[in-house]
N, C-alpha and C positions, 0 to 999 in steps of 0.2 A: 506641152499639155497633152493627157490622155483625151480619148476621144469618145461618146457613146458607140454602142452597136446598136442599129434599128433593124429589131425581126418583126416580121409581119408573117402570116398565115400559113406560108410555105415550111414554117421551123419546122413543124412536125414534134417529132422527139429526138432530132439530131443533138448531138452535144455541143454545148457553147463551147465555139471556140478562141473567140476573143472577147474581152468585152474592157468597158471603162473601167482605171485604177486612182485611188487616193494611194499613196506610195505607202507607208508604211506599215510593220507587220505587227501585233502585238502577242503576247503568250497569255494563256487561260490558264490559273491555277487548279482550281477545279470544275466542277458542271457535268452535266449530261452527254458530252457530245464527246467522242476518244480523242485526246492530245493530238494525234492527226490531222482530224477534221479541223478542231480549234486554232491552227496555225497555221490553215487556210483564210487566205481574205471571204468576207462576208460576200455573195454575189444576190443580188435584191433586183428585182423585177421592176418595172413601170411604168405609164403610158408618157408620151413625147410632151412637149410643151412646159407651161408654167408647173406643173407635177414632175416632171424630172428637174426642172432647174432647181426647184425648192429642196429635193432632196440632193442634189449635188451637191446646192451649199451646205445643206448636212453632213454630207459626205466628207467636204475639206474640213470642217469643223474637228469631225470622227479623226481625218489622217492627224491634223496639229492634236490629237491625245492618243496617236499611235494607234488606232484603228484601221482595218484595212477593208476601203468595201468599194467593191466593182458594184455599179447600176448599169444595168439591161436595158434598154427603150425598148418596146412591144409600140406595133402600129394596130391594135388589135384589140379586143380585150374575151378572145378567146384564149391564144397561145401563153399569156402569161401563166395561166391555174395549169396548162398543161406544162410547161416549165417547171413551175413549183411540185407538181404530181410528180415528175419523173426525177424530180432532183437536182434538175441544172440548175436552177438557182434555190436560195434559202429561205428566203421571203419575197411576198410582191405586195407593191400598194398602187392599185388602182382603182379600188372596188369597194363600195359599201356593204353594209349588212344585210340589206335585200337581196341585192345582186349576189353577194356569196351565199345564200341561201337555197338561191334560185340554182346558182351551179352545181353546191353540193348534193340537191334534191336532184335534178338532171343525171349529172355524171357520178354520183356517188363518191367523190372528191372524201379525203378524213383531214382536212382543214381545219384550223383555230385561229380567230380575229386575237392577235395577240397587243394591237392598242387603238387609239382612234388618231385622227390628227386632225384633219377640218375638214369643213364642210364645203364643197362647190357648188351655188347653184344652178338651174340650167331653166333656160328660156327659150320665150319665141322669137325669132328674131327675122327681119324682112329686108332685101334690097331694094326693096320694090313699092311698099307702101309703108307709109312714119306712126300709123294706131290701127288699131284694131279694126273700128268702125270701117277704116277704107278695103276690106278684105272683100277682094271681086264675089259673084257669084260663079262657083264651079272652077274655081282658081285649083289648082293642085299644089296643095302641102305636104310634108314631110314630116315623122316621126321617128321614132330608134324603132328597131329592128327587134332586139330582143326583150322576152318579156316585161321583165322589171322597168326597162326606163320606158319602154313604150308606154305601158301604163302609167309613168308619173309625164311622158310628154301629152296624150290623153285627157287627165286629169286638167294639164293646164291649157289645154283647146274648151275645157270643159267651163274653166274658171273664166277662161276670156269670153265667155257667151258664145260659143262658135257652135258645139255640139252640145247635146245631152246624151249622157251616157245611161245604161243599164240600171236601175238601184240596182245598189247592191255590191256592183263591178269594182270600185276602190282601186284598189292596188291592183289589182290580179285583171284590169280592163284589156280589153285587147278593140279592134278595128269592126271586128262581130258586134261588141257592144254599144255601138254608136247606136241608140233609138232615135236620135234629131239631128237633123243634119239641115239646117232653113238657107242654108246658102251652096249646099248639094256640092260640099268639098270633097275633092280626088285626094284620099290617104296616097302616099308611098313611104312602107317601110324601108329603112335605110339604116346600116353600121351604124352604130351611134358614133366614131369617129370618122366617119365620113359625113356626115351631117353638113359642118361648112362647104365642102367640094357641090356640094348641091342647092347651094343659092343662089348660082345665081340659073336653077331652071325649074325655081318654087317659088310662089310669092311669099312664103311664110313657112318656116320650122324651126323644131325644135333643136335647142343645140345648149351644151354644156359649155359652160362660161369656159372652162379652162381650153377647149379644141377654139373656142371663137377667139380668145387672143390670142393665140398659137396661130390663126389664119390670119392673123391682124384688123380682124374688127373691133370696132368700139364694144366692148360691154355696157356702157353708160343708155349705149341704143338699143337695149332689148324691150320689147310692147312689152311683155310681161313676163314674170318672172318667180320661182320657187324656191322651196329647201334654204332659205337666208338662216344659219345657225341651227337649223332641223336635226337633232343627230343620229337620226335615221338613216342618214342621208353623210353622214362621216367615213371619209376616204380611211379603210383601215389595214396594218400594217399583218398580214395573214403569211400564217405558217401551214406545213405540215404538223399536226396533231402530235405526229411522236417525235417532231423538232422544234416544238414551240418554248421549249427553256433554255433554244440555244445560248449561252451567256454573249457571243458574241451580237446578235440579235437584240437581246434585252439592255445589250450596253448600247446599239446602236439607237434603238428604241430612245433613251435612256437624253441620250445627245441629240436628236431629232426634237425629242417634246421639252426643249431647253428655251428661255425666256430669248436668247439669241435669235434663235431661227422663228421666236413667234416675232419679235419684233422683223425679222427679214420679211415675212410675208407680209404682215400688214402693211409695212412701207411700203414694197412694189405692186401687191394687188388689192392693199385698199378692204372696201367693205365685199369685195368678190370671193375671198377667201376666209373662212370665219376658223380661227382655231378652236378647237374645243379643249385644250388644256391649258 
């Protein structure tokens, strides 16, 4: 059995040099990409937990039809678009439509969301206390770190009664916009994949279903909860702009959004994974 590579923040723009294989090669007749390129295994980006295993099983599916496609783990969800930028890998799926917005506006990325697959939602979630209501005064809680989910971890401090935000602030909130705060809660921004590492020295945050059962918590135990089917909020399969017809890519595509792999996810993760195709 081949094995993942997990890169985290150090990669930089070094070149991959090893990573995960389904064994077999296939040939491209034609397409966009030179017969070279094409007979190279597919190499696809993305983050660790139930989001790699889902596409590994994609992946054997792809080798049993002669496809060939190494996946990357990223501990991160910078380094991956930098990957993708510099060409080590061909695609990566981490990332929503927000979130790739927010990067290509940032870093000037020339990116193309080339499908969707599902949805993950993310929640509040406590070691410490079992609802809402029991949330101390001056307790210190936790949210993501970069713009986009911080504002949708925000939003759902906002939903649970905890804070009042900004009119206006929506998507784009940040920790400035907090105008109510009645039980005079300590923010700390944090990685959004570090989010579980720090529960247990928060009574309460935010955290993406897919990192929490990766840490082995229950998701059934989240106070509250977002994005159920939202498809704003849909994990998608993103290219570079002048590599987005790769055929090997669109075949992989192709095998991924198959009634096979929808039925894998709903059996192992239930209503936590919502496909959208």
């Amino acid at each position: 059995m081949s094995r993942d590579i997990n890169i985290g923040p150090g990669y930089g723009r070094r070149r991959l040099l090893s990573v995960v294989t389904a064994s077999l090669l296939f040939a491209v007749g034609h397409g966009t990409i030179s017969s070279a390129v094409a007979a190279e295994p597919l190499k696809v980006g993305t983050s660790s937990g139930p989001i790699a295993d889902i596409i590994q099983f994609a992946a054997a599916r792809a080798k049993e039809q002669g496809l060939d496609v190494k996946i990357v783990e990223f501990s991160d969800w910078v380094t991956p678009n930098e990957a993708l930028q510099s060409g080590d890998i061909d695609a990566n799926l981490f990332q929503h439509i927000p979130f790739l917005n927010d990067a290509i506006q940032a870093r000037g990325y020339s990116f193309t969301p080339v499908a969707p697959t599902y949805v993950i939602p993310v929640g509040l979630y406590s070691k410490k206390i079992t609802k809402i209501a029991d949330v101390h005064e001056r307790a210190t809680v936790a949210v993501a770190s970069d713009p986009v989910n911080e504002a949708r971890g925000l939003l759902l401090f906002e939903k649970a009664g905890l804070i009042k935000l900004r009119e206006g602030a929506g998507e784009k909130a940040n920790i400035r916009d907090i105008e109510g705060n009645p039980k005079k809660l300590k923010f700390l921004e944090v990685e959004a994949p570090q989010l579980p590492r720090v529960l247990d020295d928060v009574e309460l945050a935010q955290v993406s279903i897919s990192y929490l059962i990766a840490s082995g918590s229950n998701p059934e135990s989240l106070l509250i909860a977002d994005g159920f089917g939202d498809p704003r909020y849909a994990l998608q399969f993103v290219a570079r702009t002048d590599r987005k017809d790769d055929p090997r890519l669109l075949r992989f595509v192709s095998i991924y959004r198959s009634q096979e792999v929808k039925d894998y996810i709903n059996k192992k993760y239930g209503r936590f994974f919502v496909p959208v195709w």
